[in-house]
C-alpha positions in Angstrom: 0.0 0.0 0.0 1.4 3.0 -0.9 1.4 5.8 1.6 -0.9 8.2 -0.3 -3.3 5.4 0.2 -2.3 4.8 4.4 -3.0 8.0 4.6 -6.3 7.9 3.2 -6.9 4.9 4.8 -6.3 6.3 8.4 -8.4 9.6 7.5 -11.0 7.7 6.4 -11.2 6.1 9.2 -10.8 8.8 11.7 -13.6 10.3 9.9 -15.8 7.2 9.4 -16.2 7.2 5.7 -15.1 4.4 2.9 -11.4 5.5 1.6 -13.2 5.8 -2.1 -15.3 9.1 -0.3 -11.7 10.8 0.6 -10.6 13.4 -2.3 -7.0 14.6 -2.6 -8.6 18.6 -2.3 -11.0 18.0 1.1 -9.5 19.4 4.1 -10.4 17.8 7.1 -13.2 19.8 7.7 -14.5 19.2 4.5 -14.7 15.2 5.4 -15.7 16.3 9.1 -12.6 15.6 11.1 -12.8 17.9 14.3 -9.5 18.8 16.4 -9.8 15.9 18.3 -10.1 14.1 15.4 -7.0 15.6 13.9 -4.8 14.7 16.6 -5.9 11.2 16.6 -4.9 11.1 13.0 -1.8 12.7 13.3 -0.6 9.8 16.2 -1.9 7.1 14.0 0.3 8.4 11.2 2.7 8.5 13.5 2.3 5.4 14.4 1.9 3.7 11.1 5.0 5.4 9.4 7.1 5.5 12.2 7.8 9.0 12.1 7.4 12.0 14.5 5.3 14.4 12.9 6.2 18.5 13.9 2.9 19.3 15.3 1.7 21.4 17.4 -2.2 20.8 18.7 -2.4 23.8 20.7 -1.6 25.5 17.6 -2.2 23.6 14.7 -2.2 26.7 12.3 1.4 27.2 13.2 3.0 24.2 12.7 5.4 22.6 10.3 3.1 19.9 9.1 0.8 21.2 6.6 -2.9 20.4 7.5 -4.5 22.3 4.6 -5.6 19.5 2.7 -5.7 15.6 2.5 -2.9 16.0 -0.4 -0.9 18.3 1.8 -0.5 16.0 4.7 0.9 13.0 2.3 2.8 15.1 0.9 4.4 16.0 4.7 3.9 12.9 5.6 6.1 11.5 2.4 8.8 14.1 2.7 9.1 13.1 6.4 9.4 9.4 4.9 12.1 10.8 2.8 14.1 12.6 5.2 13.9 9.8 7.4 15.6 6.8 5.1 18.3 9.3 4.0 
């Protein structure tokens, strides 16, 4: 599985809907992921990756990882992949 589709896959999930109902342009609150339901996805990215996303829930707006869209946060998440096998 690649990890455009994990991702999708753990979204989907957080916000109860079939992967096939996640678009690459919905932000989060588009799909109806709440805060709580951000940082719940962020740990089980974390967690499925492997990685240590830079994020700050107290201040999401301001962090490194870019939460703008379901495409943004592969994209993080795939650089942070990156940066991590080199």
């Amino acid at each position: 599985m690649s990890i455009k589709d994990q991702v999708i896959a753990i979204i989907a999930d957080q916000a109860m809907l079939e992967p096939s109902d996640i678009k690459m342009d919905n932000t989060l609150e588009d799909i109806g992921i709440d805060s709580l339901g951000l940082v719940e996805s962020i740990f089980a990215i974390e967690e499925s990756f492997d990685i240590t996303v830079p994020f700050n829930a107290n201040n999401p707006t301001e962090s490194e990882f870019d939460i703008s869209s379901v495409a943004a946060i592969v994209a993080a998440v795939e650089k942070l992949k990156a940066a991590q096998a080199s």
